[in-house]
MMTF fields as JSON, N, C-alpha, C and O atoms, coordinates in Angstrom:
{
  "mmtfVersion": "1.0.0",
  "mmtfProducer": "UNKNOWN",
  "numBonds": 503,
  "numAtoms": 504,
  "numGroups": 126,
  "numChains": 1,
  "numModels": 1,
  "chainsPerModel": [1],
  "groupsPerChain": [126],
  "chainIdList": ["A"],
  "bondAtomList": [4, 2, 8, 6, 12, 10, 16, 14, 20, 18, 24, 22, 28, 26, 32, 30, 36, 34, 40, 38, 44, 42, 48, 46, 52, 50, 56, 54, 60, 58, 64, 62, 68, 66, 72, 70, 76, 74, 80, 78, 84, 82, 88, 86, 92, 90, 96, 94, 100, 98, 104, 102, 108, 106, 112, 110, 116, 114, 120, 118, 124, 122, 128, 126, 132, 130, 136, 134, 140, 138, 144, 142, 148, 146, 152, 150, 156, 154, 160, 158, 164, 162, 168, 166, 172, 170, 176, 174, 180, 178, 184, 182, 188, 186, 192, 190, 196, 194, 200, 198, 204, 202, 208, 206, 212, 210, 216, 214, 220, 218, 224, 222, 228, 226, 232, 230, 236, 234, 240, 238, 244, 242, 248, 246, 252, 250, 256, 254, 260, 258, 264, 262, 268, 266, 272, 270, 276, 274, 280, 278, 284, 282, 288, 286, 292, 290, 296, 294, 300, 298, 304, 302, 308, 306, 312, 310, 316, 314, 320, 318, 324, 322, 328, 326, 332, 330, 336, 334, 340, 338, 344, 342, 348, 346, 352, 350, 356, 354, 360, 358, 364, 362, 368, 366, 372, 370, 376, 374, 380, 378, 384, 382, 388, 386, 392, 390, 396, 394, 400, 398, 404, 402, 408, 406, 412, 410, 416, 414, 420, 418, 424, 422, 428, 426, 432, 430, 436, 434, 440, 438, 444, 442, 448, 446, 452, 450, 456, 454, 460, 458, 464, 462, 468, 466, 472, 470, 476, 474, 480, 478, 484, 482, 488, 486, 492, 490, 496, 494, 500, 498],
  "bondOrderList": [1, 1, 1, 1, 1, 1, 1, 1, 1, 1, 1, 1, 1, 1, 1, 1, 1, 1, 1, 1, 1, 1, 1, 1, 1, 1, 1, 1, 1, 1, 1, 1, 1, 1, 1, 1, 1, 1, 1, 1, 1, 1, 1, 1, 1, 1, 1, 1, 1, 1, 1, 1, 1, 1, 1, 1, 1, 1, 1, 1, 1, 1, 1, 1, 1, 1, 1, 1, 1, 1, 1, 1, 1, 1, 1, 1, 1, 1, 1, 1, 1, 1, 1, 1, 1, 1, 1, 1, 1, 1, 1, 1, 1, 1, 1, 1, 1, 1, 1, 1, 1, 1, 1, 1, 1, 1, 1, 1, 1, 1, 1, 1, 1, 1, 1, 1, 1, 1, 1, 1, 1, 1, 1, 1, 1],
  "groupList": [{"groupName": "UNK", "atomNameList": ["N", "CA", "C", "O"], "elementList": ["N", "C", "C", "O"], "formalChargeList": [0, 0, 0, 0], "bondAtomList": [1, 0, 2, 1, 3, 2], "bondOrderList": [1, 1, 2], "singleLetterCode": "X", "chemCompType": "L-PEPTIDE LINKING"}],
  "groupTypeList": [0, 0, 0, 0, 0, 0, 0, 0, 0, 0, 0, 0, 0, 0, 0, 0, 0, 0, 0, 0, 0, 0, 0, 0, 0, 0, 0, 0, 0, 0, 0, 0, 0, 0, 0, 0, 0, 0, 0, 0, 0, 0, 0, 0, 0, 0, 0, 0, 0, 0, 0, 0, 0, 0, 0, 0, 0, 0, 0, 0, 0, 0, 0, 0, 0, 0, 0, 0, 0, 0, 0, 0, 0, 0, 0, 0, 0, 0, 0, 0, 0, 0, 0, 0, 0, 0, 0, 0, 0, 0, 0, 0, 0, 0, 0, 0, 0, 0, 0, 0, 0, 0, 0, 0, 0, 0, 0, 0, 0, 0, 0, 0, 0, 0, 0, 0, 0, 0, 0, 0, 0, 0, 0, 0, 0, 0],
  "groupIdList": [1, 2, 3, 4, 5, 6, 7, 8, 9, 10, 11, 12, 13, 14, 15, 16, 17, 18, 19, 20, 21, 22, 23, 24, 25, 26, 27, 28, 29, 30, 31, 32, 33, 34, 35, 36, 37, 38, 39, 40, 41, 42, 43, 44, 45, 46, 47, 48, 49, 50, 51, 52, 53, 54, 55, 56, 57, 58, 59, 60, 61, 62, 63, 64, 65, 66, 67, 68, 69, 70, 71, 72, 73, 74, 75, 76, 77, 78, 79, 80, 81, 82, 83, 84, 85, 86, 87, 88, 89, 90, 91, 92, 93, 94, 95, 96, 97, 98, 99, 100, 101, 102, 103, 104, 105, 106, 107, 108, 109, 110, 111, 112, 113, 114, 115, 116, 117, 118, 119, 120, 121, 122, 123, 124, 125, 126],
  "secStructList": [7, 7, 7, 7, 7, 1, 2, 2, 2, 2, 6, 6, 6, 1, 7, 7, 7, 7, 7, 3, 3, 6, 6, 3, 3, 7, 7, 1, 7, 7, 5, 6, 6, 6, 5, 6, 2, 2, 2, 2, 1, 1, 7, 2, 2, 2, 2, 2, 2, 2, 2, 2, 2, 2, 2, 7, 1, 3, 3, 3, 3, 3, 7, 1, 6, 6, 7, 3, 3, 3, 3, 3, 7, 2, 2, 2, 2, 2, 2, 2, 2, 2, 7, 6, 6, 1, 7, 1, 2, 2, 2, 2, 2, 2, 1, 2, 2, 2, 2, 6, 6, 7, 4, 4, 4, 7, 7, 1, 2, 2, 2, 2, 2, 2, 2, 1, 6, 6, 1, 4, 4, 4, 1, 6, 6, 7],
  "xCoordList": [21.202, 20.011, 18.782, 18.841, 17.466, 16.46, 16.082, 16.409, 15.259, 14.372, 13.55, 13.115, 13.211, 12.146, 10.647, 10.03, 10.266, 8.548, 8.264, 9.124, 6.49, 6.561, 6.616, 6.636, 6.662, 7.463, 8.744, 8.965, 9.677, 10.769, 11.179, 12.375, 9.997, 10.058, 9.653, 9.977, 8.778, 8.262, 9.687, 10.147, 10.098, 11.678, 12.494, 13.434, 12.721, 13.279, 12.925, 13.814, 11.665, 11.106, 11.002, 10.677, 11.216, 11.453, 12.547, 13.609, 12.52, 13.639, 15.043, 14.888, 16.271, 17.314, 18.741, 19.919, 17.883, 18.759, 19.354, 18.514, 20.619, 21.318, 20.709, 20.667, 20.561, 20.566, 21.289, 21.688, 21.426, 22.317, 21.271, 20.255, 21.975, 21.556, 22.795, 23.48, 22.819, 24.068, 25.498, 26.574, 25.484, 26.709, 27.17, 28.207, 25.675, 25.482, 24.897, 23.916, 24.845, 23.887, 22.499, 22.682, 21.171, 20.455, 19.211, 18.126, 19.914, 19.158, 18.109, 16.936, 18.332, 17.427, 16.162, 16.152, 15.228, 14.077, 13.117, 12.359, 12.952, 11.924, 10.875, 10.828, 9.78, 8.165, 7.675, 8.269, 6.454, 6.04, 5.883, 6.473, 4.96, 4.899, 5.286, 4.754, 6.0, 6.382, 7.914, 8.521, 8.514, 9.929, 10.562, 10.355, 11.585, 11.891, 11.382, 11.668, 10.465, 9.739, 9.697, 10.395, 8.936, 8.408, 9.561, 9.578, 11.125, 11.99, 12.729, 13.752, 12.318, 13.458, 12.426, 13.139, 11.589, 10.439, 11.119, 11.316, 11.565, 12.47, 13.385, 13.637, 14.475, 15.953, 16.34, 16.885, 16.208, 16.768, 18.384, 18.822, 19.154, 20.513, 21.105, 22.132, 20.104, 20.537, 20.749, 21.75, 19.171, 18.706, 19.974, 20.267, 20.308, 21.129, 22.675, 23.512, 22.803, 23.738, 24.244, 25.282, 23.045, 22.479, 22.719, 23.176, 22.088, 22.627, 23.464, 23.567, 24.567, 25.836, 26.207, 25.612, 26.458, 26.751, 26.859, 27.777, 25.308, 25.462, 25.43, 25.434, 25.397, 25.562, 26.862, 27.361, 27.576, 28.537, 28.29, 27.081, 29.26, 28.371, 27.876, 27.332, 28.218, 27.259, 25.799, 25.819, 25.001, 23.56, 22.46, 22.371, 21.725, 20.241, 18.932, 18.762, 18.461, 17.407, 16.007, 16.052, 14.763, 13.641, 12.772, 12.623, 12.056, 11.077, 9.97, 9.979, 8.502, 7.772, 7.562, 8.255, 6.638, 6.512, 8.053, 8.67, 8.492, 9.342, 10.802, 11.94, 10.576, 11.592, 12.709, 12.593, 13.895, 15.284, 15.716, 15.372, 16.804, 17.813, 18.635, 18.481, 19.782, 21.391, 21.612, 20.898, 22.24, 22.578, 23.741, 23.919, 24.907, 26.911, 26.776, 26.27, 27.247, 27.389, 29.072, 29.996, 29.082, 30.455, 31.529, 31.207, 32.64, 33.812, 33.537, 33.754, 33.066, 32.622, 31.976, 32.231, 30.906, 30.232, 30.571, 30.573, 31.103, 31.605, 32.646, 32.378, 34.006, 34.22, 33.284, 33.7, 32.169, 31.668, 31.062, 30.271, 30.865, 30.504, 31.388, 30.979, 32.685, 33.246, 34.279, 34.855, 34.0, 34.521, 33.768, 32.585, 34.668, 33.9, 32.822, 31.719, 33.459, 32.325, 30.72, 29.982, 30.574, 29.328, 28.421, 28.956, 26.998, 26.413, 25.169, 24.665, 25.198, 23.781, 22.739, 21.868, 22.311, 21.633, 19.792, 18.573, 20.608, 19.027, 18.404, 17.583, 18.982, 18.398, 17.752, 16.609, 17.718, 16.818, 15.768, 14.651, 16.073, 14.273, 13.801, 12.857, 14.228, 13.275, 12.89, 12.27, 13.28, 12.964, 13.104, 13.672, 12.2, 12.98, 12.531, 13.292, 11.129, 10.379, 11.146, 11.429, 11.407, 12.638, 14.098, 14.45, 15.381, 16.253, 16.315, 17.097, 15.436, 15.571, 16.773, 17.06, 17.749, 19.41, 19.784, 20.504, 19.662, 20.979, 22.374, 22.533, 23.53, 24.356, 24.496, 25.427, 23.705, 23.449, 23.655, 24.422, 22.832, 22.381, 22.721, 22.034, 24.256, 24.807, 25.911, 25.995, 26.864, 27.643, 28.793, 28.409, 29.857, 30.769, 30.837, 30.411, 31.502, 31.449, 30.168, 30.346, 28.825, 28.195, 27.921, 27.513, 28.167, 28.937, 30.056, 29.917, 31.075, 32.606, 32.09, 32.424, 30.967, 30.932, 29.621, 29.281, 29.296, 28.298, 29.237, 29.213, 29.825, 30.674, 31.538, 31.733, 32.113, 33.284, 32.766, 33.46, 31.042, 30.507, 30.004, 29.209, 30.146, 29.6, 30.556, 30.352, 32.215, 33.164, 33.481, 34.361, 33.017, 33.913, 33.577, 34.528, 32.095, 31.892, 32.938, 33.12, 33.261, 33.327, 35.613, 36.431, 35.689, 37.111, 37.439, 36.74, 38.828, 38.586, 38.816, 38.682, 39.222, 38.604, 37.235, 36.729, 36.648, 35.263, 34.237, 33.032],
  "yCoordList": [34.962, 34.148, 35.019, 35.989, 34.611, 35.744, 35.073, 33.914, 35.928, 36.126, 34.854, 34.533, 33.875, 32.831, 33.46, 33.802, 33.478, 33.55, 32.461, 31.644, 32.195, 31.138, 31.129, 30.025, 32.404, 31.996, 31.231, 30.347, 31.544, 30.808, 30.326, 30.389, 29.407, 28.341, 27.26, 26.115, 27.558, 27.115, 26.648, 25.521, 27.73, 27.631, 26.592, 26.393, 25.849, 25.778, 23.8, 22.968, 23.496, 22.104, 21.62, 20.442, 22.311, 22.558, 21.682, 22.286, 20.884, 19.81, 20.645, 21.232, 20.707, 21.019, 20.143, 19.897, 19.926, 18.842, 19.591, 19.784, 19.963, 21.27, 20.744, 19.586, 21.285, 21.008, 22.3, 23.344, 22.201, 22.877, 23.14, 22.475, 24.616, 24.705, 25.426, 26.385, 24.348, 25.149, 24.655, 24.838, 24.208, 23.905, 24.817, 24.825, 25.958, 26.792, 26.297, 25.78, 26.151, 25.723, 26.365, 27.488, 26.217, 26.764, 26.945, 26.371, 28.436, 28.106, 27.049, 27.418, 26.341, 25.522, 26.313, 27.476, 26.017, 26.642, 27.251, 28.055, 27.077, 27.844, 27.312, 26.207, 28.053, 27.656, 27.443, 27.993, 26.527, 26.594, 27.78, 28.765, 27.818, 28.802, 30.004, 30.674, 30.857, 32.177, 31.962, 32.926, 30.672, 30.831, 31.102, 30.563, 32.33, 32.789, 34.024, 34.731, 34.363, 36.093, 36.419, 37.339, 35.714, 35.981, 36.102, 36.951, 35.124, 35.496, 36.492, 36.726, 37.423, 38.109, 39.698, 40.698, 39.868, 40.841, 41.955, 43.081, 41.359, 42.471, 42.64, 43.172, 42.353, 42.375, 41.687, 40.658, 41.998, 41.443, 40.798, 39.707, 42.237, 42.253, 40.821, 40.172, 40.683, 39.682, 38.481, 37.784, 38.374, 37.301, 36.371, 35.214, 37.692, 36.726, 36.764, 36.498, 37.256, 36.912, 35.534, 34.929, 35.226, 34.285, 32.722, 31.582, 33.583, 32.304, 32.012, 31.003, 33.125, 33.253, 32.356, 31.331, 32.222, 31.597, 30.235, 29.418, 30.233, 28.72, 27.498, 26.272, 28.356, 27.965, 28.28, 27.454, 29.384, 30.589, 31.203, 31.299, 32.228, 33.181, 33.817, 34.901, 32.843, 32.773, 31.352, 30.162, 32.073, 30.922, 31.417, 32.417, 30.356, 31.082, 31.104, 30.135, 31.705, 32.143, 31.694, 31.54, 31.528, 31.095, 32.335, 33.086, 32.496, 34.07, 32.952, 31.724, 34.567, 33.711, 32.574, 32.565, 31.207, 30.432, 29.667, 29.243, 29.591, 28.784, 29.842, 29.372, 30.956, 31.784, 31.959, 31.627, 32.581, 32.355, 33.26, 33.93, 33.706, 34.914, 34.468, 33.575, 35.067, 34.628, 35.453, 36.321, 35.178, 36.212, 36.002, 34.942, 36.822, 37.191, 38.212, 39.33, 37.72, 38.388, 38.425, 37.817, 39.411, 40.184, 40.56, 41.529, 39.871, 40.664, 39.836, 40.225, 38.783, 37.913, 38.698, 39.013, 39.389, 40.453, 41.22, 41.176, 42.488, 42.969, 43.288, 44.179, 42.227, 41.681, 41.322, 41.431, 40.935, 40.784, 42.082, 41.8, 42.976, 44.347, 45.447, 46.246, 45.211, 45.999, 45.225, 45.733, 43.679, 43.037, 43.907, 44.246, 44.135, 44.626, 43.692, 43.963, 42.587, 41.873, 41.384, 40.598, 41.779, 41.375, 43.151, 44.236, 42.89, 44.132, 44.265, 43.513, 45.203, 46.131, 45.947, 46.475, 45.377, 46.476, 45.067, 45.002, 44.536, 43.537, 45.078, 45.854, 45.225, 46.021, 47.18, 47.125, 47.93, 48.487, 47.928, 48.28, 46.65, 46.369, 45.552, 44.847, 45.397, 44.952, 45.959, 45.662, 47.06, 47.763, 49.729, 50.683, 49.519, 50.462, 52.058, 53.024, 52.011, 53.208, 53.66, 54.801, 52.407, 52.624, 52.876, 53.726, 52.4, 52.549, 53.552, 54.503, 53.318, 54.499, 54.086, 52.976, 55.687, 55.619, 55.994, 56.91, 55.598, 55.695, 54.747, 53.987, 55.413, 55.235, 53.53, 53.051, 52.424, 51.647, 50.768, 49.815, 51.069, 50.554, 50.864, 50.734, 51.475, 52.059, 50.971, 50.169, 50.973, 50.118, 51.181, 52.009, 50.815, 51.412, 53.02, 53.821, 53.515, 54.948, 55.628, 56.225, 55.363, 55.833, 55.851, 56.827, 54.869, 54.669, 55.634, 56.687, 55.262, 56.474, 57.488, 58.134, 58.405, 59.295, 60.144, 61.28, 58.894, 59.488, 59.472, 60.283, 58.735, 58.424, 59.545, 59.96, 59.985, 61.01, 62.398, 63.315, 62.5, 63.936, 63.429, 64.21, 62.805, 62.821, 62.368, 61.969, 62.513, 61.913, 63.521, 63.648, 64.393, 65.693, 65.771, 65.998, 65.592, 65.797, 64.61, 64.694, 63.851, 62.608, 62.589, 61.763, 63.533, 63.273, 64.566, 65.558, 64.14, 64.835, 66.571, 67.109, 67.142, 68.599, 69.049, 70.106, 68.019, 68.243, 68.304, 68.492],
  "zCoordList": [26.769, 26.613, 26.849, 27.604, 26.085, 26.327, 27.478, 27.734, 28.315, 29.471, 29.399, 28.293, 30.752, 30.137, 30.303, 31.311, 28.762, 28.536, 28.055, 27.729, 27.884, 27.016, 25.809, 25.265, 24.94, 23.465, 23.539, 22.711, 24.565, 24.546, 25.29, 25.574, 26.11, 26.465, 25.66, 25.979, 24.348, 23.458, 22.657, 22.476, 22.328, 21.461, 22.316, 21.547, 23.353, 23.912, 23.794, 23.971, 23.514, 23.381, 22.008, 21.863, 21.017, 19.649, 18.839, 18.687, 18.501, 18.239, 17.643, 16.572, 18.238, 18.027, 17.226, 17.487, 16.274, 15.507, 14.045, 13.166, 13.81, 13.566, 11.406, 10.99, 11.044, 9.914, 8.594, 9.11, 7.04, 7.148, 5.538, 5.336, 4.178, 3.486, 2.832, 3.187, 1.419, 0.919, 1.766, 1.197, 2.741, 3.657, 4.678, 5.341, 4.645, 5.896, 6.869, 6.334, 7.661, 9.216, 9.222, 8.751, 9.525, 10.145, 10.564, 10.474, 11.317, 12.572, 13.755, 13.823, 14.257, 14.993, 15.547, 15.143, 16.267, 16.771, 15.835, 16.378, 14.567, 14.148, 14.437, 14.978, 14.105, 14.57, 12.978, 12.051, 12.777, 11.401, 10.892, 11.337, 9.773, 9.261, 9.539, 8.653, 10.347, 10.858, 11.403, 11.869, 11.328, 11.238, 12.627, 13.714, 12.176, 13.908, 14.127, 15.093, 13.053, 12.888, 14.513, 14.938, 15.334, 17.223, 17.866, 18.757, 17.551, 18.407, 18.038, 18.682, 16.743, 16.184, 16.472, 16.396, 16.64, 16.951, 17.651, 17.193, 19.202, 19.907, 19.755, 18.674, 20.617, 20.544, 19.801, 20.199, 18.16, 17.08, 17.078, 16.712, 17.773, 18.177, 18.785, 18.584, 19.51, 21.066, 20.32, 20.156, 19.765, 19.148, 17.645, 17.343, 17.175, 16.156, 16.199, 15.336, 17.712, 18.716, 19.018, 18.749, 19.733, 20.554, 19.28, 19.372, 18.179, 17.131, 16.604, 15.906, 16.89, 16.173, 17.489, 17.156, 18.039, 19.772, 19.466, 19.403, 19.249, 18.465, 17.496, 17.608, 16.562, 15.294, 14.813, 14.049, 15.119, 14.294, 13.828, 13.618, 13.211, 12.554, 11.283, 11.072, 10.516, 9.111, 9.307, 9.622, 9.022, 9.428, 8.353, 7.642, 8.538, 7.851, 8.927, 9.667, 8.95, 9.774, 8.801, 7.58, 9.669, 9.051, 9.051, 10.015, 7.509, 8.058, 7.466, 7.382, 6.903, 6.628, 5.958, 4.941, 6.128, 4.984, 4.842, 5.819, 3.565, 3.426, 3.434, 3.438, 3.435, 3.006, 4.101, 5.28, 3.468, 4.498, 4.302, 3.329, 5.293, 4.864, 5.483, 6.317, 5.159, 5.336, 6.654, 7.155, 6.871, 8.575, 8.883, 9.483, 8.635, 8.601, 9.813, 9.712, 10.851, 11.968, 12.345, 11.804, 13.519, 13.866, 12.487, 11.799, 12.158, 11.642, 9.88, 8.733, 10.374, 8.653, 8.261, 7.099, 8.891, 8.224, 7.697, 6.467, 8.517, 8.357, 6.868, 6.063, 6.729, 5.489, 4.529, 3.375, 4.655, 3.496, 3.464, 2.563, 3.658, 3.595, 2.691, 1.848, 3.151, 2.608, 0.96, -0.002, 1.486, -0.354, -1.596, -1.618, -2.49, -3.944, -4.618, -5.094, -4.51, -5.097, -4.592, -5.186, -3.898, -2.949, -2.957, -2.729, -3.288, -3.816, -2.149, -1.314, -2.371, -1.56, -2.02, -1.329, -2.99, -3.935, -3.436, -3.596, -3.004, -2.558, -1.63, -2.119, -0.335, 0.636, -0.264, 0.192, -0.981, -1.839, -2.218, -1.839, -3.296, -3.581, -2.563, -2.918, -1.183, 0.15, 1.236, 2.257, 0.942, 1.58, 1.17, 1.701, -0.085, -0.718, 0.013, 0.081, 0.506, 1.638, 2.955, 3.32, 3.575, 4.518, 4.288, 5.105, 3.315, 2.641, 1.608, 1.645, 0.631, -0.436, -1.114, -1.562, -1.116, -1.638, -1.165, -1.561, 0.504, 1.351, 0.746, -0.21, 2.218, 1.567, 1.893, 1.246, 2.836, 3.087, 2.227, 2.371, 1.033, -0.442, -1.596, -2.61, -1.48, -2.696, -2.673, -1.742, -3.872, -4.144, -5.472, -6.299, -5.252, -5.604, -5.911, -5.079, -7.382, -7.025, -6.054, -4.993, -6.727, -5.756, -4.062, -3.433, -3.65, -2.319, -2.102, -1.479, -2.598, -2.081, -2.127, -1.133, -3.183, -3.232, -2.092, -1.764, -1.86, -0.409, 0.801, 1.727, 0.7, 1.942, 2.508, 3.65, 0.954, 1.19, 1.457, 1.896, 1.05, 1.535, 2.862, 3.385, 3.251, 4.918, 5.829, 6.976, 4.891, 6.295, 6.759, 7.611, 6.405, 7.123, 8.516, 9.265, 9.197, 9.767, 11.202, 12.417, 10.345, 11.303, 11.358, 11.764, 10.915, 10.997, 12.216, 12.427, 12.957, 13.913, 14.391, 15.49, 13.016, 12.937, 12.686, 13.065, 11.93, 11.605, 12.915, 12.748]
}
C-alpha cells in the first residue's frame, strides 16, 4: 500500500465501485481529467501492483482525458509477451525518442535476431 499523503488519501474517498471495459475491470480511483497519471508518477512498479492486488491482473488504467491503457501484469504478461501473435510495435510509435529499435519493440525475425547477438554475453561462458 502507498504511504498515507493526501494524494492518496484523496484516492482513498474516491468512489470504489469496480466497473469494467470490454469485460476487463478498471481500475477504481481515478481522478478526473488526469486519471491515475499522480498515482502512477513514482513507484509506477508498486502502483500497478497494488492494482493487480485488486482488481487482478489484466486491468485498464485511466491516463489523460478519456484515454486508457491496458495493464497485463506478473506471468499473463509475461505470456502475452512472448505469444506470436500479439505485436510490439505500438511501443515504437508512443515512444519512439525513448524506444527507437530496441529490441523491446521488435517483433519476430527482427527480434530473434537482436536477441541472439546479445545472448553471448548472458550465457554462462560469456
Amino acid at each position: 500500500m502507498h504511504s498515507p499523503t493526501p494524494l492518496n488519501a484523496l484516492r482513498e474517498r474516491l468512489p470504489r465501485r469496480p466497473t469494467h471495459k470490454d469485460g476487463i475491470p478498471i481500475l477504481p480511483g481515478a481522478l478526473p481529467l488526469v486519471g491515475h497519471v499522480p498515482f502512477n508518477l513514482g513507484d509506477s512498479l508498486a502502483f500497478m501492483r497494488e492494482g493487480a492486488a485488486q482488481v487482478g491482473p489484466l486491468f485498464w488504467m485511466r491516463s489523460l482525458g478519456s484515454q486508457m491503457q491496458l495493464v497485463c501484469m506478473g506471468e499473463p504478461g509475461f505470456e502475452l509477451l512472448k505469444n506470436r501473435v500479439s505485436t510490439s510495435e505500438f511501443i515504437r510509435e508512443q515512444a519512439p525518442d525513448f524506444i527507437g529499435d530496441a529490441l523491446l519493440s521488435r517483433d519476430g525475425p527482427p527480434h530473434r535476431g537482436l536477441r541472439s547477438a546479445m545472448s553471448g554475453p548472458f550465457t554462462p561462458g560469456g
